[in-house]
Every structure is written in C-alpha cells, then in structure tokens.
C-alpha positions in Angstrom: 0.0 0.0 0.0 2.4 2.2 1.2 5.0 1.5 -1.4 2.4 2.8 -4.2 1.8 5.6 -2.8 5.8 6.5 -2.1 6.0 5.4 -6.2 3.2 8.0 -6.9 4.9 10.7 -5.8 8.5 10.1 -7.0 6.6 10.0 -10.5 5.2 13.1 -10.0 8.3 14.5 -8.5 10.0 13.4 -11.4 7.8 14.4 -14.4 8.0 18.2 -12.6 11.6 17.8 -12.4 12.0 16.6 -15.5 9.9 19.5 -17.4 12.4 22.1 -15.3 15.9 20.6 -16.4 14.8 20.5 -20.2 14.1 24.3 -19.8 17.3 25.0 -17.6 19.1 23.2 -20.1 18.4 24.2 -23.0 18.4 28.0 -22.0 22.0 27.1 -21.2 22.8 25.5 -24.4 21.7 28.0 -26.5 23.5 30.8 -24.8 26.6 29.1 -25.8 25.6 28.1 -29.2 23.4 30.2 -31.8 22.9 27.3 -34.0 23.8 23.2 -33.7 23.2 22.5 -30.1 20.0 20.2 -30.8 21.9 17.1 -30.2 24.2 18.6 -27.5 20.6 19.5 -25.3 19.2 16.0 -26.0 22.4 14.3 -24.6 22.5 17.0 -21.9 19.0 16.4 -20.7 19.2 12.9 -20.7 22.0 12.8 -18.5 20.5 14.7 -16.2 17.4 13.8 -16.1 19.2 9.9 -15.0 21.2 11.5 -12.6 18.0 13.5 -10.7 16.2 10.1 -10.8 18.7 8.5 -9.2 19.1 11.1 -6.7 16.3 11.6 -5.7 15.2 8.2 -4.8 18.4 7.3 -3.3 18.0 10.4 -1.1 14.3 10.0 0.1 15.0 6.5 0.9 18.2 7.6 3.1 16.2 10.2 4.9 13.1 7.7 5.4 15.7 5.2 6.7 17.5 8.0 9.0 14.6 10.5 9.9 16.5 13.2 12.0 16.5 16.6 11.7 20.9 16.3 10.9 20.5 13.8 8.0 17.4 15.8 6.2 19.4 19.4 6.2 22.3 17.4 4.6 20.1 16.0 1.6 18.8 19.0 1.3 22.0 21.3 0.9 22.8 18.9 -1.1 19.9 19.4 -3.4 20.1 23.5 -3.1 24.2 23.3 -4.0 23.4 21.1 -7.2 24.0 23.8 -10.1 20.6 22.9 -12.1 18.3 22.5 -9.0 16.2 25.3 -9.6 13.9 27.1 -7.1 10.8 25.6 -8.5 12.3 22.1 -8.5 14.2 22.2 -4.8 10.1 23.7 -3.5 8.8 20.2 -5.0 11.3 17.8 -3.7 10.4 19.8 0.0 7.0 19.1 -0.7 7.2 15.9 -2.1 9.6 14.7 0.9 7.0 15.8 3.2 4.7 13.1 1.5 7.5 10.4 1.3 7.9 10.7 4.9 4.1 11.0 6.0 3.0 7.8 3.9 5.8 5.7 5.4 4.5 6.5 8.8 6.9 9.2 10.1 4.9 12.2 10.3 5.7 12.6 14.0 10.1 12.5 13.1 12.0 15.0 13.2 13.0 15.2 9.8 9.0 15.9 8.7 8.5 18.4 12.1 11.5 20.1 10.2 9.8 20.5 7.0 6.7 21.3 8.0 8.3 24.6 10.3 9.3 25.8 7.2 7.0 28.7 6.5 5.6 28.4 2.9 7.4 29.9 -0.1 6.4 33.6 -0.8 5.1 32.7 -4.3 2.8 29.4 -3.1 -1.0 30.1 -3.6 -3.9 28.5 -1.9 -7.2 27.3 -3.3 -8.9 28.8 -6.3 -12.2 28.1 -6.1 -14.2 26.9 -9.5 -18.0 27.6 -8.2 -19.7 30.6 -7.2 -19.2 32.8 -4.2 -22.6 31.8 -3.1 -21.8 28.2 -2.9 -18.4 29.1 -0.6 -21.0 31.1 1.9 -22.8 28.2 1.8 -20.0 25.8 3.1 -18.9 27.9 5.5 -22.5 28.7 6.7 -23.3 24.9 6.7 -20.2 23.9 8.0 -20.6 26.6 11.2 -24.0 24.8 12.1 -22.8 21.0 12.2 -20.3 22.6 14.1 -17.6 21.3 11.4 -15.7 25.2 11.6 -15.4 27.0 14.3 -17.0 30.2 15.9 -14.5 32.0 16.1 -13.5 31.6 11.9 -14.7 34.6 10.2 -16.4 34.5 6.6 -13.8 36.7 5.4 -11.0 34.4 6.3 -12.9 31.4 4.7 -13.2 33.6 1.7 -9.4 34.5 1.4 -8.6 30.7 1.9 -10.3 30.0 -1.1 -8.8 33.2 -2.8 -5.9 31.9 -5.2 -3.7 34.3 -3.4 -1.2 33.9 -1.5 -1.0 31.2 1.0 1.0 33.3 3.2 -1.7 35.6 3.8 -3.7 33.2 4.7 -5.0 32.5 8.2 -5.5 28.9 9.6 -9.2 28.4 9.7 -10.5 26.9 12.9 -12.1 23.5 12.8 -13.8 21.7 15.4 -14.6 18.6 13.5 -12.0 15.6 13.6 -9.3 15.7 11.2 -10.3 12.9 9.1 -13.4 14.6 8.7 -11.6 17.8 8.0 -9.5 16.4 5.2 -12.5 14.4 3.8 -14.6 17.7 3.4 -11.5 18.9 1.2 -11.0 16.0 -0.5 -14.9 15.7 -1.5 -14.3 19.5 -2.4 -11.6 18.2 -5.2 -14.0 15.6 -6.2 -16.4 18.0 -7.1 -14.4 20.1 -9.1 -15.0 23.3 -6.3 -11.3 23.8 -6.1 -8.7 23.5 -8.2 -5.9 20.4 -7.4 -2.7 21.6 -6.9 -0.7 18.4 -7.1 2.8 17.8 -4.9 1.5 21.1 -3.0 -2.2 19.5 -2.4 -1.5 18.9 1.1 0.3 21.6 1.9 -2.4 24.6 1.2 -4.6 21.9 3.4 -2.4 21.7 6.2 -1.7 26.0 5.9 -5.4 26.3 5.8 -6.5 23.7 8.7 -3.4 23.2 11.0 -3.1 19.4 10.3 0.8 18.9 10.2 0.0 14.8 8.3 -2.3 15.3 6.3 -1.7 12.3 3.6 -1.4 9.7 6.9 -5.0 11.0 8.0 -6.5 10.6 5.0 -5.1 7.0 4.8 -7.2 6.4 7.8 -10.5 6.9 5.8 -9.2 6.0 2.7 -8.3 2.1 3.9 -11.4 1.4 5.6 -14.2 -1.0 3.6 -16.3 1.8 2.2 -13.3 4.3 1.5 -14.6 7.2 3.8 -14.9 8.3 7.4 -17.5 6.2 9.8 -19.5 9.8 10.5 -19.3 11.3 7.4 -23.0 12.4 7.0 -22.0 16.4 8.0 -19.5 16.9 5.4 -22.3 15.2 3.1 -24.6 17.6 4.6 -22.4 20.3 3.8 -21.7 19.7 0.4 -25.2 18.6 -0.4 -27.0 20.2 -3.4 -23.8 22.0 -4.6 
C-alpha cells in the first residue's frame, strides 16, 4: 500500500523535475551556441534527467531510513548546491519529501517536524475556487452549524482561503470537526471540481489552511477502511449537499 503511494509521488516528482531541467538546459545551451546545439541539449538532458532520478530516490530512501533533523538538512543542501536544482524544483522535492515521509509512517520525526516549520514559499498560492461565491457562503455557513468550523473563523477568512492568493496571507481556519473529517470535506471539495488540485502542493495549502501537520497519513485512515470514507461522514455530506 504504502509502497504505491511513495511510487506515486516520486513519478510526479519526477515528471515536474523533468519538465524544469529540459528548460534550464536548453536556455544554457543556447547561450553558448546560436545554431547546432539540438543534439548537445538531448544528450545533456538525458544525462540529467538519470542523474536526478537517481538522486532523488536514493536520497528520500536515506532520509526515510535516518529521519532526523541532521541527515534531512544534509540532503537538502545537497539538493540546493546542485547547479541545475532550480527554485521551483528544490520547492517540489520539499513538498514531495513531506509526502514520502508521511505515507511511510513518520509524520511525528524530526526530519518531517522540520519541513513542515518551514513557512511556505512567498510565491505558493492557496485554493482557487471553480464555483460561485454563493456556494463558498454556503460551506462555510453549513459547515458553522454541524459545528464542522469553528466560531471564532470569520467568513472573510474562509473567503481568502479560497482566494488563489497567496498562502501566506492566509489565516488557519479553525475547525472543530476531527481531522479525518476535515481532510475528507476537502478531498470531496476536489472531487467535485470546487477547487482547483494543486498536485505535490495539495497537502500543503490543506495543512496551511487547517493546521493538520499529516495530512496524507490522515487521510489513509478513511481512505483504507471497507467503504473508503470516514464512519460519521454524513455532516461533510450535509455540507456539500446540493452544490
């Protein structure tokens, strides 16, 4: 089960890490050559694009096998000091790493308590929401009365949540609800096409937005059970009903 998953997101790692070396490379390339450096990019790329593969997996495995806090800032720097790790790519492999290490049961080591103190990057955005602003008021609203969100949770802040800003203006709604439930209202948002799925960085506008630090381990709890939600899911169905 657990292996799938970890497989998952090395893909997706991968295929974004793969798109961001071809451009690197090939902006290189042709500031060195004006014409005939078609072959010279292919061979480049390729190279690369083993040696990032390699790395990468080698490197989550070492920090899943030795989770402290020591071993994790090493792989790290050692990502950051590679010359064609570009910004975009070294924010995925944090955010990917962060679901390598929650999936293989270690959401409570130090090496994921490290990544998830690491306050999010100044150009991440949270949720865009697909529907209408009626239908958000009506979430919040609903959710306020099964006593899902709490009191003290403003509309306003629900509303900039949902923004497509930036997710470092936003502020942690409060929830009252358990967190599986929490994470299955969001998840059934997805479903429904009300916001928009942000891949390797899913979790992490959940986790800014709600305050869960493990988010892909508590899903997994509903996830794995015979009918593939929470027990006492009937208020986030209540919530979401006639969207």
């Amino acid at each position: 089960m657990y292996n799938v998953k970890k497989q998952n997101i090395l893909m997706m790692l991968k295929f974004l890490i793969n798109q961001e070396l071809q451009i690197f490379h090939t902006k290189e390339i042709d500031k060195r050559f004006s014409i005939g450096g078609d072959d010279l990019k292919k061979t480049k790329i390729s190279e690369r694009i083993v040696h990032w593969n390699s790395l990468l997996k080698k490197s989550f495995d070492y920090v899943v096998n030795t989770p402290s806090k020591d071993v994790l800032r090493t792989r790290l720097k050692l990502f950051k000091q590679t010359p064609d790790c570009t910004e975009t790519m070294y924010e995925n492999i944090i955010d990917a790493l962060k679901g390598y290490l929650e999936v293989s049961n270690l959401g409570s080591s130090e090496a994921f308590i490290d990544l998830i103190n690491v306050s999010p990057n100044k150009k991440d955005l949270t949720f865009d929401w697909m529907s209408s602003n009626e239908r958000l008021e009506e979430i919040f609203n609903k959710g306020k009365q099964v006593r899902l969100i709490g009191k003290e949770s403003t509309l306003k802040q629900w509303k900039k949540a949902f923004s497509g800003g930036l997710l470092t203006d936003v502020e942690q709604i409060n929830f009252t609800g358990t967190n599986v439930l929490v994470v299955f209202l969001f998840d059934q948002m997805k479903e429904k096409g009300l916001i928009k799925y942000y891949g390797l960085k899913h979790n992490k506008v959940i986790e800014v937005i709600t305050g869960i630090t493990s988010v892909a381990q508590t899903r997994d709890k509903y996830e794995n059970t015979k009918t593939g939600e929470p027990k006492d899911n009937k208020d986030v169905n209540l919530i979401l009903s006639n969207i």
